[in-house]
TORKOL-4160 file (C-alpha; in steps of 0.2 Angstrom, whole numbers, padded with zeros to 4 digits, m for minus):
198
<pt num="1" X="m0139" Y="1295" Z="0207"/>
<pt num="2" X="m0157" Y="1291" Z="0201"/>
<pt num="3" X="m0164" Y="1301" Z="0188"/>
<pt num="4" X="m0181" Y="1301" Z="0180"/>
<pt num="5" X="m0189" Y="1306" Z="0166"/>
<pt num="6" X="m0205" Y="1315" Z="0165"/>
<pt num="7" X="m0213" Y="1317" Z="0147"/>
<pt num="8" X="m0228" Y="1330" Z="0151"/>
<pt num="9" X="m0243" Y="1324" Z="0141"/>
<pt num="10" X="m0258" Y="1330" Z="0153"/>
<pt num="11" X="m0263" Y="1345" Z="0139"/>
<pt num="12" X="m0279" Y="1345" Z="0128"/>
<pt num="13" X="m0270" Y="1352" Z="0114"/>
<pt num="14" X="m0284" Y="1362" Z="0110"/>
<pt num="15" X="m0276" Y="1372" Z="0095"/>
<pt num="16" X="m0271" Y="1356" Z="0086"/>
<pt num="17" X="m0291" Y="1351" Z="0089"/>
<pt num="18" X="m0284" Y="1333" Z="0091"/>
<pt num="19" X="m0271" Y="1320" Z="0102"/>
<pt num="20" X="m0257" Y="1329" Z="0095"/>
<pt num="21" X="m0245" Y="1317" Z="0106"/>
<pt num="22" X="m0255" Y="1301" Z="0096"/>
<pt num="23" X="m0251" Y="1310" Z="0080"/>
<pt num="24" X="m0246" Y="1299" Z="0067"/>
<pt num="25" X="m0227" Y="1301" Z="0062"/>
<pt num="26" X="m0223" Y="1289" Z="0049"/>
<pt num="27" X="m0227" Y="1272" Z="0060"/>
<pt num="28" X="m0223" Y="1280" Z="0074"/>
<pt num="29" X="m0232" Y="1297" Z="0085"/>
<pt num="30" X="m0226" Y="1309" Z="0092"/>
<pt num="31" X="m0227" Y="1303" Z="0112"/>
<pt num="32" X="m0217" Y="1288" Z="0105"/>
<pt num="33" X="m0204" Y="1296" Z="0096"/>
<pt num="34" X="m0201" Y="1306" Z="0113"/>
<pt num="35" X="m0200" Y="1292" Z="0123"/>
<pt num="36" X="m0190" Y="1282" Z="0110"/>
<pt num="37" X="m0176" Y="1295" Z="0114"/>
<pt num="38" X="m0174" Y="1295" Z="0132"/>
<pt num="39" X="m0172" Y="1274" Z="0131"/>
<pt num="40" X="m0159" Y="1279" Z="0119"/>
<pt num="41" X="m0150" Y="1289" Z="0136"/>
<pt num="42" X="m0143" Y="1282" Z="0154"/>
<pt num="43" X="m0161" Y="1287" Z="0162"/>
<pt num="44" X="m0166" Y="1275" Z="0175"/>
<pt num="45" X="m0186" Y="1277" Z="0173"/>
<pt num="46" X="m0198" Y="1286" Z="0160"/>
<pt num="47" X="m0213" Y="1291" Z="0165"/>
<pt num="48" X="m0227" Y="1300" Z="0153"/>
<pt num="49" X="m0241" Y="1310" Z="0163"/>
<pt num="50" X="m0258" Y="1310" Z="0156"/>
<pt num="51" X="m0273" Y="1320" Z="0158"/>
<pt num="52" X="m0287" Y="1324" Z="0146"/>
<pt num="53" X="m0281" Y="1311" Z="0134"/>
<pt num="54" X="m0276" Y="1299" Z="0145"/>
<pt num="55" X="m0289" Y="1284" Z="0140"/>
<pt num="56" X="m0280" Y="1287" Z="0123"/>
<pt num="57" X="m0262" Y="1286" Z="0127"/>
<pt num="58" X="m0264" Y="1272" Z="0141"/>
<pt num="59" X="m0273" Y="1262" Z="0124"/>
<pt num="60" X="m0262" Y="1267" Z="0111"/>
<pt num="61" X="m0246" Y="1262" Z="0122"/>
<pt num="62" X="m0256" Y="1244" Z="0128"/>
<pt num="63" X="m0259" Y="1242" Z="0111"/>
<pt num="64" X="m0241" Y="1246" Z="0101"/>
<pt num="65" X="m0229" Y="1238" Z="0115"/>
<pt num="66" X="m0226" Y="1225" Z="0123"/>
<pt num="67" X="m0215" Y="1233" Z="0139"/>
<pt num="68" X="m0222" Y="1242" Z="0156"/>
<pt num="69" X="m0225" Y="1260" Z="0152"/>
<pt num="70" X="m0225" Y="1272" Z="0166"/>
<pt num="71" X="m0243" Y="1283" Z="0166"/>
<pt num="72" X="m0246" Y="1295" Z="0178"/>
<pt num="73" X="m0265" Y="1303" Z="0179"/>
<pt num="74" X="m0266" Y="1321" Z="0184"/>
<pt num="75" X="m0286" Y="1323" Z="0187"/>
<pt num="76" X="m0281" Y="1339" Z="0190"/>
<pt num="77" X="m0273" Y="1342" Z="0172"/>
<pt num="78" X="m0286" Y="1355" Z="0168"/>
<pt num="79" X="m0277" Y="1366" Z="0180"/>
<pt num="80" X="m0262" Y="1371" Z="0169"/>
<pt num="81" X="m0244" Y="1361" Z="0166"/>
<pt num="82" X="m0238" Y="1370" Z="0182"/>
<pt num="83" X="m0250" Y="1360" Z="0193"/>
<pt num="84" X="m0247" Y="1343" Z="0181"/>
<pt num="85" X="m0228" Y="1347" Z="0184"/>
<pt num="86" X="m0230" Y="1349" Z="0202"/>
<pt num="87" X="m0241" Y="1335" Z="0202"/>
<pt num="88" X="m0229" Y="1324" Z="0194"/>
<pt num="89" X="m0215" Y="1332" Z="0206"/>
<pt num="90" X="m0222" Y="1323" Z="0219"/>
<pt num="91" X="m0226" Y="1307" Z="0215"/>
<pt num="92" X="m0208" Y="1301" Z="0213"/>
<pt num="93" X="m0199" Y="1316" Z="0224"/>
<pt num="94" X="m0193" Y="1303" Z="0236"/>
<pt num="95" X="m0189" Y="1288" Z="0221"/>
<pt num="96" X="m0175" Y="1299" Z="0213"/>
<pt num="97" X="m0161" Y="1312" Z="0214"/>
<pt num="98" X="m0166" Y="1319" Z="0200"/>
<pt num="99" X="m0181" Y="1324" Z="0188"/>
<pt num="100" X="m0180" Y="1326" Z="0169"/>
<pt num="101" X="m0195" Y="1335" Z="0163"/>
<pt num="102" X="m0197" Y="1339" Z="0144"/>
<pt num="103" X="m0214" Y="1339" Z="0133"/>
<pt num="104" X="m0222" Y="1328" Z="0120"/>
<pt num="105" X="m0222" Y="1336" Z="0106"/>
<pt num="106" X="m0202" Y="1342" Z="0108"/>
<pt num="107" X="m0202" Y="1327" Z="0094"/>
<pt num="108" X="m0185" Y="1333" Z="0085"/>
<pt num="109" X="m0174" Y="1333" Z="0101"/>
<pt num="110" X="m0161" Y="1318" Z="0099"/>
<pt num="111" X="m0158" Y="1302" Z="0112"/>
<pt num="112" X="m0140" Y="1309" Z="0110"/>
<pt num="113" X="m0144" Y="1327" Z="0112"/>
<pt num="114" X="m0157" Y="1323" Z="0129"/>
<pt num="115" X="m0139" Y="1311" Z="0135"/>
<pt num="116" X="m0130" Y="1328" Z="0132"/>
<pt num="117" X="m0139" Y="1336" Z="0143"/>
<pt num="118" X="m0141" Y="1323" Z="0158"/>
<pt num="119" X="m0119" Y="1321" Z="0156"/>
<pt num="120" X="m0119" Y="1343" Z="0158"/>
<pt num="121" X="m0129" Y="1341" Z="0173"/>
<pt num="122" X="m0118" Y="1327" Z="0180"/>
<pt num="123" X="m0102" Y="1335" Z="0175"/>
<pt num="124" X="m0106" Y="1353" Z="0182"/>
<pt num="125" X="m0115" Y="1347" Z="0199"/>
<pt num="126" X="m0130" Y="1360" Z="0197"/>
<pt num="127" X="m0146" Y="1365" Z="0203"/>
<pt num="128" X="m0151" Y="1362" Z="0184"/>
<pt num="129" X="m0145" Y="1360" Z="0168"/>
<pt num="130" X="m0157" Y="1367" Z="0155"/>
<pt num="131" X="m0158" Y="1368" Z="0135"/>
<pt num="132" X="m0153" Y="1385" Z="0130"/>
<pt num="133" X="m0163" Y="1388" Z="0112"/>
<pt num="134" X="m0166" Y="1407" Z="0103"/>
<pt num="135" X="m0159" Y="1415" Z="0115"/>
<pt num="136" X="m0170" Y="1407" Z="0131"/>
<pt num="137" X="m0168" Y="1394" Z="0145"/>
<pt num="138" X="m0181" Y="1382" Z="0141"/>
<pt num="139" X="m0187" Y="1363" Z="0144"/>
<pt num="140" X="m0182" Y="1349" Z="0143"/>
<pt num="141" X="m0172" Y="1352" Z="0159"/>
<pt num="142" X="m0167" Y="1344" Z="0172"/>
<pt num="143" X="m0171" Y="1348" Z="0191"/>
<pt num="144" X="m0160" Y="1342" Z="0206"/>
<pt num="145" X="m0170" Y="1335" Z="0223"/>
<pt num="146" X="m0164" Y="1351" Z="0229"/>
<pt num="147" X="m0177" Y="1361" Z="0217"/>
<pt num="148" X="m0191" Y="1349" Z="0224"/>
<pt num="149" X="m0200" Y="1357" Z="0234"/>
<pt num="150" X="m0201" Y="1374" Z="0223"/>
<pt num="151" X="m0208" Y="1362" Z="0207"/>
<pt num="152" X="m0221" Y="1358" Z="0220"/>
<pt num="153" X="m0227" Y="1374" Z="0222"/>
<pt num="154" X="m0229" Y="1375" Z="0204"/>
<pt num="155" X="m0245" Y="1381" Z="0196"/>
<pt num="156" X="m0256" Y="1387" Z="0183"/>
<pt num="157" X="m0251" Y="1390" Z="0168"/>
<pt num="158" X="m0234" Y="1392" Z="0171"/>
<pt num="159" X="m0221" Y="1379" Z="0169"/>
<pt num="160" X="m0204" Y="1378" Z="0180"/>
<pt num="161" X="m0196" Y="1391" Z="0166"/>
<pt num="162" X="m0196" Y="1405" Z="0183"/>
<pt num="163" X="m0185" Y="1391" Z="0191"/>
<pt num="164" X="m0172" Y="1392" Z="0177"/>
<pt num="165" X="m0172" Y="1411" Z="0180"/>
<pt num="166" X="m0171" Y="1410" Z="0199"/>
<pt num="167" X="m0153" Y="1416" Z="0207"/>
<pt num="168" X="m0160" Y="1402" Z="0220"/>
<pt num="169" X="m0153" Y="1390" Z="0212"/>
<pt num="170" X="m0136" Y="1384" Z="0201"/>
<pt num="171" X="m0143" Y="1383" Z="0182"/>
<pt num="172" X="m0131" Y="1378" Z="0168"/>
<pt num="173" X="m0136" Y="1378" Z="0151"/>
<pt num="174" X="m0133" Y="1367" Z="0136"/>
<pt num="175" X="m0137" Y="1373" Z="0118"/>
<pt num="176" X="m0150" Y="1362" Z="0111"/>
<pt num="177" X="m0157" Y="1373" Z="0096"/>
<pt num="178" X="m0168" Y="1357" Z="0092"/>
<pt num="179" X="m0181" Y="1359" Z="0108"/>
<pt num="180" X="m0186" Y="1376" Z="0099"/>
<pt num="181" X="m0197" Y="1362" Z="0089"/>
<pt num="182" X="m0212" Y="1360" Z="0096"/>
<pt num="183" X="m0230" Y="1356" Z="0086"/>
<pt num="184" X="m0244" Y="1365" Z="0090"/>
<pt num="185" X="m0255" Y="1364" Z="0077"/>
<pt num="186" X="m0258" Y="1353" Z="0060"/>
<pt num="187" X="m0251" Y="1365" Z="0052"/>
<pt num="188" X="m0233" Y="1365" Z="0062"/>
<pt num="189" X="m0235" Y="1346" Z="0059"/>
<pt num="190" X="m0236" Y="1346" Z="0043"/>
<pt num="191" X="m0221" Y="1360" Z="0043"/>
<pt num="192" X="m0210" Y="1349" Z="0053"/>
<pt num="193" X="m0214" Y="1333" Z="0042"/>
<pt num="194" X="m0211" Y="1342" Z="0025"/>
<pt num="195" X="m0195" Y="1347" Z="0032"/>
<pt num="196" X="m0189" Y="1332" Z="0039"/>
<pt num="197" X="m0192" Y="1324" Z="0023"/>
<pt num="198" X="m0183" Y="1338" Z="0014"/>
């Protein structure tokens, strides 16, 4: 089976009135931290989709590595993460089994905990296999071809959370109380930095 990763970048971030995924991190950002992980698991691809920042992720990644990195430009991003996901969707539905979609600023979520999930959706032979954080089904998750077409139709502002609700489909879960972490504004930065040095 060949499964992808999708980091969903495409946003303007527009209450962190910045590049939150560029956001310094000790000498790393937050985009990087994310895709640090998933290398860190048996993914076979990683791809990070851009939109209103993308001249400043494509230079920051051309700039800090020396590998290929994977960039997909949504024109459309200004349209929601539903339309980015959907977008994205199908671009590589018919190069992979399987898509991984999480977002770039889930910057505490583990390589081991992201491998968690990929070996719950293996094991269980779902639909989906999900994060399950506070009580909700949420991103990162995992999306079987069979969910393709439905992410396609994806738009707006809403993401594929009403695919991890749908009796259409086999969704297990796996407890991953770290994707509840996501950065928003300075301030949650700063929060989350003050923490992890704690």
């Amino acid at each position: 089976m060949k499964i992808a990763a999708v980091i969903m970048a495409a946003g303007q971030s527009s209450r962190f009135k910045d590049c939150k995924h560029l956001a310094q991190i000790g000498e790393s950002c937050l985009l990087r931290l994310v895709y640090k992980s998933l290398q860190q698991t048996n993914i076979d691809d990683i791809y990070i989709i851009t939109g209103h920042w993308h001249q400043q992720i494509s230079q920051y990644f051309a700039q800090h590595t020396n590998q290929h990195i994977n960039i997909l430009y949504n024109p459309n991003w200004q349209a929601g993460i539903g339309n980015s996901i959907a977008f994205a969707v199908s671009k590589l539905t018919d190069k992979y089994n399987a898509i991984l979609i999480t977002l770039a600023d889930q910057v505490a979520i583990t390589g081991a905990e992201y491998q968690q999930l990929l070996d719950t959706f293996t094991n269980q032979q779902a639909d989906i296999s999900c994060a399950q954080y506070n009580h909700t089904k949420g991103v990162p998750a995992i999306f079987r071809h069979t969910t393709f077409a439905e992410l396609c139709k994806l738009a707006g502002d809403k993401g594929a959370k009403k695919l991890l609700n749908s009796r259409q489909f086999n969704s297990v879960t796996c407890t991953l109380d770290s994707a509840a972490i996501d950065i928003d504004t300075q301030q949650q930065l700063r929060q989350y930095l003050a923490h992890k040095m704690g």
